[in-house]
C-alpha positions as CSV (number, residue, x, y, z in Angstrom):
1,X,-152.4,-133.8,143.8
2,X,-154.0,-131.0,141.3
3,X,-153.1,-127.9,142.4
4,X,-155.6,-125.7,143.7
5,X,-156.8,-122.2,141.9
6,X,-159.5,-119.9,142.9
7,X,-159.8,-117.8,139.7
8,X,-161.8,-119.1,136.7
9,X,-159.4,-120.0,133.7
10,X,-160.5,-120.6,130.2
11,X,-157.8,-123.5,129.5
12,X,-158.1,-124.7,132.9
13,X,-161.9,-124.6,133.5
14,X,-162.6,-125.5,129.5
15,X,-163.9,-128.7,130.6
16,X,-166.4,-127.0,132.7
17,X,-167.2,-124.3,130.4
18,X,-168.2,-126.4,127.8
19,X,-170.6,-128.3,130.1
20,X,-172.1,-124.6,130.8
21,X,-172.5,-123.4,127.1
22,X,-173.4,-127.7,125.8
23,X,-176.1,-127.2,127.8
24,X,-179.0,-125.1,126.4
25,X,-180.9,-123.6,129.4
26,X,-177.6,-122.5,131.1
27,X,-176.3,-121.2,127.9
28,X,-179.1,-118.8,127.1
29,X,-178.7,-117.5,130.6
30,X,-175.8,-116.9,130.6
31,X,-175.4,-115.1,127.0
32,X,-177.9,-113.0,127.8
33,X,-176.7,-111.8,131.0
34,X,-173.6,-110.8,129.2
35,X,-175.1,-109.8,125.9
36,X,-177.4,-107.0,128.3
37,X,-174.5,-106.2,129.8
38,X,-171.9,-106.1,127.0
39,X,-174.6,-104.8,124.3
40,X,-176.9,-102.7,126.2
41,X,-174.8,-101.0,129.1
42,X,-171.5,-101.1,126.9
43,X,-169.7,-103.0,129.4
44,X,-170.7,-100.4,132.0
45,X,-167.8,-97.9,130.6
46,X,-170.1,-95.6,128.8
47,X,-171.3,-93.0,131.9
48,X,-174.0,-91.0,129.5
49,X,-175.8,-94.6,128.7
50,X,-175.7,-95.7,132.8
51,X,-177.3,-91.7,133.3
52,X,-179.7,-92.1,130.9
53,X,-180.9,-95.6,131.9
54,X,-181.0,-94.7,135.4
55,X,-182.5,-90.7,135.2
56,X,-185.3,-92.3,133.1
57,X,-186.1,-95.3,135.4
58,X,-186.3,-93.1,138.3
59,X,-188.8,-90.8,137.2
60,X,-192.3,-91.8,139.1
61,X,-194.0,-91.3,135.7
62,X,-192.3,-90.9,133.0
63,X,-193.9,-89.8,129.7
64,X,-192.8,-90.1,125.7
65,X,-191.8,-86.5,125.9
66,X,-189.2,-87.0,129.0
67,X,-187.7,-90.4,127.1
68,X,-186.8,-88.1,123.8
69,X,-185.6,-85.4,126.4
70,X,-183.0,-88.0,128.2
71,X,-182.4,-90.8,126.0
72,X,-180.8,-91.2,122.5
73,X,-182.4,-92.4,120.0
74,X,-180.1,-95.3,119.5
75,X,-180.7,-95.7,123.5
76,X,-184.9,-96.0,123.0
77,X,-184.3,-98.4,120.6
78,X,-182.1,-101.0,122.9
79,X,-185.2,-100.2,125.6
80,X,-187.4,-101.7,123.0
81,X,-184.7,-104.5,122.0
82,X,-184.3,-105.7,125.2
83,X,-188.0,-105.4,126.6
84,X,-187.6,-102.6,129.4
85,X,-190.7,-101.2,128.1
86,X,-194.1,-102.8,128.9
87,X,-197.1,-101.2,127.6
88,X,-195.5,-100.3,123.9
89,X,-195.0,-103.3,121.5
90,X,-191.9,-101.4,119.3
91,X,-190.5,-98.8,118.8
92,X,-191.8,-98.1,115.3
93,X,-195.0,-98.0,117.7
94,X,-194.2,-95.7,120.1
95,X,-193.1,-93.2,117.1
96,X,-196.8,-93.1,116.5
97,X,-197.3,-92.0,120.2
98,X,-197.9,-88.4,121.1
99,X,-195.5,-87.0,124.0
100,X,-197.9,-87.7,126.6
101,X,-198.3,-91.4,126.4
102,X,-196.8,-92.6,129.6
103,X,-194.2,-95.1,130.1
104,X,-194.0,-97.8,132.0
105,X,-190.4,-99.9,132.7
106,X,-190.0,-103.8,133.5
107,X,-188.7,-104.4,137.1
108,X,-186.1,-106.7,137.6
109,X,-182.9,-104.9,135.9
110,X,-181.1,-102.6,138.1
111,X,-177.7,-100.9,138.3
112,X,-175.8,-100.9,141.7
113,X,-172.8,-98.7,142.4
114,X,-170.0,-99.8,144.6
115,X,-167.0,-97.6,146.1
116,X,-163.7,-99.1,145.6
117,X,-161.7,-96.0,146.4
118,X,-162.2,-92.4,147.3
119,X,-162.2,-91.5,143.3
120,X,-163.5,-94.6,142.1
121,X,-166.8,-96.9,142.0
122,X,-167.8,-100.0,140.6
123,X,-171.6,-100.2,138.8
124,X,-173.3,-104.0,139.0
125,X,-176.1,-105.0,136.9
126,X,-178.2,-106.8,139.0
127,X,-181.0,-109.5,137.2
128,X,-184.0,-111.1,138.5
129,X,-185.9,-114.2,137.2
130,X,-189.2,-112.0,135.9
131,X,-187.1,-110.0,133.5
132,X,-184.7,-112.2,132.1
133,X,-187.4,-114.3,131.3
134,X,-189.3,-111.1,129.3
135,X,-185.8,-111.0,127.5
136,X,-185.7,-114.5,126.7
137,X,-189.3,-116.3,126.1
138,X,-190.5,-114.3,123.3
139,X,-187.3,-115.9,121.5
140,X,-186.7,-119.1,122.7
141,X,-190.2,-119.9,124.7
142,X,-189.4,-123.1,126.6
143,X,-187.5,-120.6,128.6
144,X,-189.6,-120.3,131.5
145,X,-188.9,-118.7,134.7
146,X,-188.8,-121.9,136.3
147,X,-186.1,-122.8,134.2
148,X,-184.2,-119.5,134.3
149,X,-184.5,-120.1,138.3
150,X,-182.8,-123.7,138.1
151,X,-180.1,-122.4,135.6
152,X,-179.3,-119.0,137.5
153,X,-179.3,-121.5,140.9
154,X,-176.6,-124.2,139.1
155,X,-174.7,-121.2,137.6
156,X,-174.2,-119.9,141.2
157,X,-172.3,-123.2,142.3
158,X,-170.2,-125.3,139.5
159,X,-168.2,-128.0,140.5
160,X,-164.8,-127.9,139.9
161,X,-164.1,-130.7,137.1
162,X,-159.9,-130.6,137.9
163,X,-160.3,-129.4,141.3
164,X,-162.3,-129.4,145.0
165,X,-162.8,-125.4,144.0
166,X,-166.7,-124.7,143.4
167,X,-166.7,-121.7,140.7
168,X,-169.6,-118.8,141.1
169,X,-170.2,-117.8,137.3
170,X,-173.4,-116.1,139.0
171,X,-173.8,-114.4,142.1
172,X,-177.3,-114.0,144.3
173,X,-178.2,-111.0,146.4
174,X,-181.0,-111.3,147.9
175,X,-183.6,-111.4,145.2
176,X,-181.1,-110.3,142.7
177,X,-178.3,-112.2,140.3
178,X,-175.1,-110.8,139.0
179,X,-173.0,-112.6,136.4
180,X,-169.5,-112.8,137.4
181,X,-166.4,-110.4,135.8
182,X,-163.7,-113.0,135.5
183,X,-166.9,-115.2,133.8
184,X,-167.8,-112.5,131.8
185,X,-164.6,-111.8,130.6
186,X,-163.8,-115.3,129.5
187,X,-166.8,-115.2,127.7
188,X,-165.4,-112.1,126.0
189,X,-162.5,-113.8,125.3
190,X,-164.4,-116.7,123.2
191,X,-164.9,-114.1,120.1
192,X,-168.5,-112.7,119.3
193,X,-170.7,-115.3,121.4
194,X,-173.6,-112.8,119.8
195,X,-172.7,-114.0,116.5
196,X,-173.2,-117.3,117.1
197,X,-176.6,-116.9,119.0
198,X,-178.2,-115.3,115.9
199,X,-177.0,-118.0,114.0
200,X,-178.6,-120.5,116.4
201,X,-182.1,-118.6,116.8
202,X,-181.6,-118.5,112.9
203,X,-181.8,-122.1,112.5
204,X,-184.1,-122.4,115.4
205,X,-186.9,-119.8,113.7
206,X,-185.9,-122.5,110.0
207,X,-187.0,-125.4,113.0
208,X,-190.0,-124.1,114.1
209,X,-191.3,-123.2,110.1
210,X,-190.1,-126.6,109.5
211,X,-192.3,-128.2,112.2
212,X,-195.2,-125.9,111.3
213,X,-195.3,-127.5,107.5
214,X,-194.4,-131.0,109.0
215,X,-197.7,-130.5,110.8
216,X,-199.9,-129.3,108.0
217,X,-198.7,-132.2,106.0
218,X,-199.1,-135.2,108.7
219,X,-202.7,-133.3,108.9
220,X,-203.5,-134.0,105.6
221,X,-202.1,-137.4,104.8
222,X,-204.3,-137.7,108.2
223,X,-207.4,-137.5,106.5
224,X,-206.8,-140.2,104.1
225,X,-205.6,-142.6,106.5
226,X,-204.0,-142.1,110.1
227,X,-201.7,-144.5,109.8
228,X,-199.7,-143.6,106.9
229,X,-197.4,-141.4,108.9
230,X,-196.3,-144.0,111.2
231,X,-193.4,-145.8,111.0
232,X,-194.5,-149.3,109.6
233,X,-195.9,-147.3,106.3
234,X,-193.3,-144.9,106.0
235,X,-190.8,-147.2,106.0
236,X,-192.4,-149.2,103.0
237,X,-193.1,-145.8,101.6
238,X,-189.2,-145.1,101.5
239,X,-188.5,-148.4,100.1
240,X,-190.9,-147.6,97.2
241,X,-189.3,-144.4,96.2
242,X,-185.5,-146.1,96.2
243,X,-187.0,-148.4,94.0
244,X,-188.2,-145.8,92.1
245,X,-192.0,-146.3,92.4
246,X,-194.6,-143.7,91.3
247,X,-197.8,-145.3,92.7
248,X,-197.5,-145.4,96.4
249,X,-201.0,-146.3,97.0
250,X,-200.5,-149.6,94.5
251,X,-197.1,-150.2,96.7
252,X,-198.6,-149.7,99.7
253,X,-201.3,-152.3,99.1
254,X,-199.5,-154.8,97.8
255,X,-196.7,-154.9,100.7
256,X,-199.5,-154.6,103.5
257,X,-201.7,-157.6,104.9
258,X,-205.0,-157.5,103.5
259,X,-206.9,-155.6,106.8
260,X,-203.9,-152.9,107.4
261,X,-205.3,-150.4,105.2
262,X,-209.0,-149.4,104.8
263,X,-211.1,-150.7,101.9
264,X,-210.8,-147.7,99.8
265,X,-207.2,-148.8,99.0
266,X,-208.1,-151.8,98.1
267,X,-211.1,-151.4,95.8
268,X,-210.9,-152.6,93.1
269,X,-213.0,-151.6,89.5
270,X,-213.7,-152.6,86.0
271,X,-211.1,-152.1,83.6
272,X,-211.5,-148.2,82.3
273,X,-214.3,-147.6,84.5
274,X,-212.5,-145.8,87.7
275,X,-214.4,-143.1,88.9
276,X,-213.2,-139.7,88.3
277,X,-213.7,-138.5,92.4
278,X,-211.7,-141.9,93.0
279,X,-208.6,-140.9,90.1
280,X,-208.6,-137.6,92.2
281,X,-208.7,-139.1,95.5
282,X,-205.3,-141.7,94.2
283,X,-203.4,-138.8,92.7
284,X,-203.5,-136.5,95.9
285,X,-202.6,-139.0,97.6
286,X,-199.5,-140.0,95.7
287,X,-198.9,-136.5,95.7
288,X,-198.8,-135.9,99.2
289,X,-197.0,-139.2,100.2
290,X,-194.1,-137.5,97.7
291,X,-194.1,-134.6,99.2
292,X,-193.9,-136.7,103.0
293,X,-190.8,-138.1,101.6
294,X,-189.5,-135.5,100.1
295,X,-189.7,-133.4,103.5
296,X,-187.6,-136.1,105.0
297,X,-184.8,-135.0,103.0
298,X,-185.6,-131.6,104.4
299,X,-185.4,-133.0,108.0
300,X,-181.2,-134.4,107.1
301,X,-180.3,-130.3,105.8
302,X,-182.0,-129.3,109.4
303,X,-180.2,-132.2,111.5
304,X,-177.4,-131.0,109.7
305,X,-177.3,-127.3,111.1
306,X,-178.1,-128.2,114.2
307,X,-175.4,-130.2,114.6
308,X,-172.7,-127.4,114.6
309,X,-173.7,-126.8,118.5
310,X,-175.9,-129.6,119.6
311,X,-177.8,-132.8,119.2
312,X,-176.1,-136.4,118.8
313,X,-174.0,-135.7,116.2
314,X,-173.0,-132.5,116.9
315,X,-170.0,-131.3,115.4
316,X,-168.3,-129.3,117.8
317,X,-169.0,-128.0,121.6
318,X,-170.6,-124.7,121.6
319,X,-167.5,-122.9,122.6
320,X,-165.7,-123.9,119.4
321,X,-168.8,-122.8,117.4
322,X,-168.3,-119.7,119.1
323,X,-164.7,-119.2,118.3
324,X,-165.1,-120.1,114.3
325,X,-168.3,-118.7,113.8
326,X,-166.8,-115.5,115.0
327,X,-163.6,-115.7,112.7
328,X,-165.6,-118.3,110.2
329,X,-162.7,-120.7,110.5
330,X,-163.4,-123.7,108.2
331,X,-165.6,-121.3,106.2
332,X,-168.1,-122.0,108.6
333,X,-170.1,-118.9,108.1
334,X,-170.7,-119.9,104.3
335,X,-171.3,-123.5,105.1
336,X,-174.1,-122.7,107.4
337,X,-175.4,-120.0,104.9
338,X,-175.9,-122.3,102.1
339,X,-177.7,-125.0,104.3
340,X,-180.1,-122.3,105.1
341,X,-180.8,-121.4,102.1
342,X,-180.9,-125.1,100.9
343,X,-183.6,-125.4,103.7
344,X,-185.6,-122.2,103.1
345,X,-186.1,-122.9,99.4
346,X,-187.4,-126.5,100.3
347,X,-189.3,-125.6,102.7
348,X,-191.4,-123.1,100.4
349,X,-191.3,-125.5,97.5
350,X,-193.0,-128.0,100.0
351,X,-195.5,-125.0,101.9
352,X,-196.7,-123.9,98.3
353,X,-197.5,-127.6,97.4
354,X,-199.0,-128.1,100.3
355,X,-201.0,-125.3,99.7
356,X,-202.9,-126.9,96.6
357,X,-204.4,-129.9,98.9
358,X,-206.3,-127.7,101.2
359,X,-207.4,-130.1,104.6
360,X,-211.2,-129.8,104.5
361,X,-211.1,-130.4,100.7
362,X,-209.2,-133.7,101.2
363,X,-211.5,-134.6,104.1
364,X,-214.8,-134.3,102.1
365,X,-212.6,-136.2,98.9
366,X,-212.1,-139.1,101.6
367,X,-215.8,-138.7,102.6
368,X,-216.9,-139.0,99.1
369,X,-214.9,-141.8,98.3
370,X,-215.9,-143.8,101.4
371,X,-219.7,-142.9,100.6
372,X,-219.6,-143.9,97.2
373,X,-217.6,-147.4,98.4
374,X,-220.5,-147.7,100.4
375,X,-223.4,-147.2,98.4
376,X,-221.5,-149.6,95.3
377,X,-221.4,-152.1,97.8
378,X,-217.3,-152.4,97.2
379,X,-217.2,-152.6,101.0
380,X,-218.1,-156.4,101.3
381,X,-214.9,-158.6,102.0
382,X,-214.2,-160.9,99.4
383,X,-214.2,-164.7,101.0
């Protein structure tokens, strides 16, 4: 029979910590919780921050003038940071501010105090679903409060993996969530879990550019032909470039049944007589189907970063990303580095390219071309 514990243990409880931090929704949650707590409040030991934050938040209206009176400067700036300010966008913004400007504070981020003795107390920072998502879905936005709600509500009761014991890692009072010490001290124990966050919403910010050019360049290769970016055509597309072809329009024709593809790939005309609009429209093309296949390459460097903490092939669970990210055991640090800068310089080779086959242009090329199909009478199938 396992022997029963009731305190959380790293080595004991890995099993079910890694199930916590594998698992994105529960993992943001939870870092943020203790990054507010560790980062912001200084793990609640600093007394002159816990004064500041709550002399300023009690004030019924509180203007720019009283925040410079109470608060560091280093302390406006984490209000900023961590979006306890509503009606200013920055702090570079609220420089430009006279002291009058009134200030208005998120709810949903209070600090309790509890007595534990006659000389000492205990302060709590109690969260609530409306402001962890204002921390969290400017940065990663398919955090929605929903979501924050189903993580903070599994957090509250994990099962046990080794046991029948049902671990709290978050705590609900009333309207109010409080992540747990002996959890927030384990995840203390992990390294610098901060580290490895920015070096996730690093690569996920490298994702979303990479998605952004994806887009511009299915758009394009759109208006030639809808079908070229599915998988049928980019598979024969693949196959022409490791064979080493140049014309993928030619390749594309000759490995397709004779209706596949519209007419204007076909057409055919007299020996040196190719119209110059239709030598255009074949060399953007082949152009862009390049560049297609050369973003695929872009799409392995990508896969490969985010492997080091998630996806199919990931490398390692997100604790031990933590751990050597932190240290940068394996050079891990240096590895990820390089990828990104691998990534960002493909990616702007392929945006700048891109740039030169603007979409409207490319749509009136095909329109030309399709006109001038028409009025040659090249669109007539052959018997």
């Amino acid at each position: 029979m396992v022997e029963e514990h009731s305190t959380l243990d790293l080595e004991y409880d890995r099993m079910l910590l890694e199930d916590v931090f594998d698992t994105p929704n529960l993992r943001y949650v939870s870092l943020y919780m203790y990054i507010i707590r560790k980062d912001f409040f200084q793990d609640l030991l600093d007394d002159d921050i816990i004064e500041q934050f709550e002399t300023i938040t009690s004030l019924e209206e509180p203007t720019g003038e009283d925040l410079i009176r109470i608060c560091t400067g280093d302390f406006i700036k984490a209000l900023f940071q961590y979006n306890l300010i509503t009606n200013i966008r920055s702090y570079e913004m609220f420089k430009t501010k006279g002291n009058d400007v009134k200030i208005r504070f998120a709810q949903g981020l209070k600090l309790t105090h509890q007595e534990i003795s006659d000389s000492e107390e205990e302060v709590h920072i109690f969260f609530d679903e409306n402001y962890l998502e204002r921390v969290l879905a400017p940065i990663i936005p398919e955090m929605t409060q929903t979501r924050i709600n189903e993580s903070l509500e599994r957090l509250r009761a994990m099962m046990c993996p080794r046991s029948s014991k049902i671990h709290e890692l978050v705590h609900k009072y009333g309207d109010y969530y409080v992540i747990d010490d002996d959890f927030f001290y384990i995840i203390e124990e992990f390294g610098n879990p901060y580290q490895a966050l920015r070096i996730e919403l690093m690569i996920r910010a490298m994702s979303k550019k990479y998605k952004e050019i994806e887009s511009n360049i299915n758009g394009v290769l759109n208006q030639f032909e809808i079908s070229l970016i599915k998988s049928p055509m980019m598979k024969k597309l693949k196959q022409a470039k490791e064979k080493g072809k140049d014309d993928y329009v030619k390749y594309l024709v000759e490995k397709s049944r004779k209706k596949t593809l519209p007419q204007k790939f076909r057409v055919e005309f007299p020996e040196n007589d190719m119209p110059d609009n239709y030598i255009e429209w074949k060399k953007s093309l082949n152009h862009l189907i390049k560049l297609k296949l050369n973003f695929n390459n872009i799409d392995q460097k990508m896969d490969e970063l985010r492997a080091y903490y998630s996806g199919k092939n990931q490398k390692m669970t997100y604790l031990e990303f933590i751990q050597k990210s932190t240290y940068d055991e394996d050079d891990i640090s240096e590895k990820i580095k390089n990828l990104l800068i691998d990534a960002r310089n493909s990616l702007k080779e392929v945006s700048e390219k891109i740039d030169k086959y603007p979409k409207k242009e490319m749509k009136l090329l095909n329109l030309d071309i399709e006109r001038m199909i028409i009025e040659k009478g090249l669109d007539e199938e052959e018997d």
